[in-house]
N, C-alpha and C positions, 0 to 999 in steps of 0.2 A: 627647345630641342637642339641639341648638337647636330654641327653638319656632316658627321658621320649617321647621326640617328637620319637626319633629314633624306641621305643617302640612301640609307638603306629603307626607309618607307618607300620612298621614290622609286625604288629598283621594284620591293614589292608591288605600286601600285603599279607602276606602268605594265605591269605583266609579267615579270622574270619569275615569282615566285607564286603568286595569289592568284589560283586559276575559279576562283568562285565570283570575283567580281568580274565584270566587265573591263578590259585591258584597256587604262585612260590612254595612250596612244592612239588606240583604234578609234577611241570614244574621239580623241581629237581631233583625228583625220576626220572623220563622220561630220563635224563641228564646220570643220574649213573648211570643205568642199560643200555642204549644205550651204552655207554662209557666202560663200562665189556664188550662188544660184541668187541666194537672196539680193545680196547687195546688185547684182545685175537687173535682177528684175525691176528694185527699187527706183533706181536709176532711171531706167527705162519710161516706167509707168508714172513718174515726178519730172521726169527731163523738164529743165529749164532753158540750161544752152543750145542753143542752137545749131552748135557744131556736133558735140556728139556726148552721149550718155555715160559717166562713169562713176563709177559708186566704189567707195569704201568703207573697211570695218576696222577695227580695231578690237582682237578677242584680249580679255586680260584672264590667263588662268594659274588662280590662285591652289598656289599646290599644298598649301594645308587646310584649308576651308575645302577643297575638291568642288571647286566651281568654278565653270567660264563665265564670263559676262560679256557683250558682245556693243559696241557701240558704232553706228555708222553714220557716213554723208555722203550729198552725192554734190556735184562741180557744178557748177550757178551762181550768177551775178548776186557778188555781193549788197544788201542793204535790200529795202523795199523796195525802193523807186529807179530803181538803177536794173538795166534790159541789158541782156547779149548783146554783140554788136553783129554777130555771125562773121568777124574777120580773124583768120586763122592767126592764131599768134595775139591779136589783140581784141579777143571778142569780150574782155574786163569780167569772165567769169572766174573765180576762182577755183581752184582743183580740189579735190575730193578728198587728197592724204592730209594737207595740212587744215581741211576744215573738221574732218573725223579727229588729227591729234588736238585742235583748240577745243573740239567735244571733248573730249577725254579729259583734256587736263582742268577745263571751268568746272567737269564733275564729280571730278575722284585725284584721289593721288594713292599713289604705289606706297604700301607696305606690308610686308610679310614677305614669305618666299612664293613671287607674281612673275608672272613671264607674261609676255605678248606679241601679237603677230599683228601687222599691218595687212588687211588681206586687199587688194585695188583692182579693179576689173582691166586695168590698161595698165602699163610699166609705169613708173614716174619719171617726169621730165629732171632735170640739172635742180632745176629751184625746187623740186619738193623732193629729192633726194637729200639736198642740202638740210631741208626742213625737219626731214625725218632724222638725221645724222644728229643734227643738231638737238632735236628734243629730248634726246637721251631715255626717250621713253621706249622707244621701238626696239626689241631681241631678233627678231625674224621679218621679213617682207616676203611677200609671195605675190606673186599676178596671175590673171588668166590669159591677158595677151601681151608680146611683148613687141614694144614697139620698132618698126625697121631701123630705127637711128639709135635705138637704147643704149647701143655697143658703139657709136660711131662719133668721133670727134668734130665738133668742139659740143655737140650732147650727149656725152659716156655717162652717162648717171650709172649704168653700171660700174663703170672703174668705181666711181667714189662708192657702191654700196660694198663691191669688191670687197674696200677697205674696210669696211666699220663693220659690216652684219652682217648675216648669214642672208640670203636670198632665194627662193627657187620658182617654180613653176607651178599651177594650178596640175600641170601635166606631169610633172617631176613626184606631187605628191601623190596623183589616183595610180602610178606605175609604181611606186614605193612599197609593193604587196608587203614586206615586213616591216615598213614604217621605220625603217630606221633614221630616215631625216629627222620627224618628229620625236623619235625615242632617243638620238643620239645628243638633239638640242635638249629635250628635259635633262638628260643626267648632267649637263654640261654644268658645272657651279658658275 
């Protein structure tokens, strides 16, 4: 399919033209804000660290196949034998964005026309922003909370996602009544 064709499905599916399906915008919103509830509760109810619980997803939607697929993890001491330390900064848990991206990548790889959102119940720190930057897998990041220093130097993880990806808020999306964040990233080539 040509990326005019690709285009102009696109515009029908999301909703411009085709009022008999379901409009995959809404359908996506419905996706990622269902999927915040999940990956929190996950978290929660699996907590390993001892500091605090946070879970993430990774949706991959495939826009000619018309399917999400949803992979998640939640932040805990790497390996079997190896505990929390409960010391902030160095409790040797690992965080939830870069264990959902090493999910994703040991399971699947991207092709077709795929997009994907990182969804994390807490902002990401410097080193998993890097991680995410870096994996060149990530289109979108969204949180539910963001954290007091997210924006504050020498831990801007904001600046750098600033630069590479689009970003928003669990709140940004359910106040989005016409969707247009999610509708304006699908048309995006």
């Amino acid at each position: 399919m040509s990326k005019e064709n690709n285009l102009k499905a696109l515009k029908t599916y999301v909703g411009f033209t085709n009022r008999d399906k379901p409009i995959f915008d809404q359908l996506i919103k419905e996706v990622v804000l269902r999927t915040f509830d999940q990956i929190k509760i996950e978290a929660e109810k699996n907590q390993i660290c001892k500091r605090k619980a946070v879970g993430a997803a990774i949706l991959e939607i495939d826009l000619e196949k018309e399917l999400v697929t949803h992979f998640m993890a939640i932040n805990g001491p790497s390996g079997e034998k190896n505990e929390c330390s409960n010391i902030v900064g160095a409790c040797g848990c690992s965080h939830a964005e870069p264990r959902v991206i090493m999910k994703y990548l040991k399971r699947h790889r991207r092709n077709g026309q795929v997009k994907t959102i990182l969804l994390s119940t807490f902002s990401a720190c410097v080193n998993c922003a890097n991680i995410i930057v870096d994996s060149n897998i990530i289109d979108v990041v969204a949180y539910e909370i963001l954290a007091d220093h997210w924006a504050v130097e020498p831990h801007n993880a904001k600046a750098m996602l600033d630069r590479s990806l689009h970003h928003w808020t669990k709140q940004q999306i359910e106040e989005d009544i016409e969707n247009n964040l999610i509708k304006n990233w699908l048309l995006k080539n």
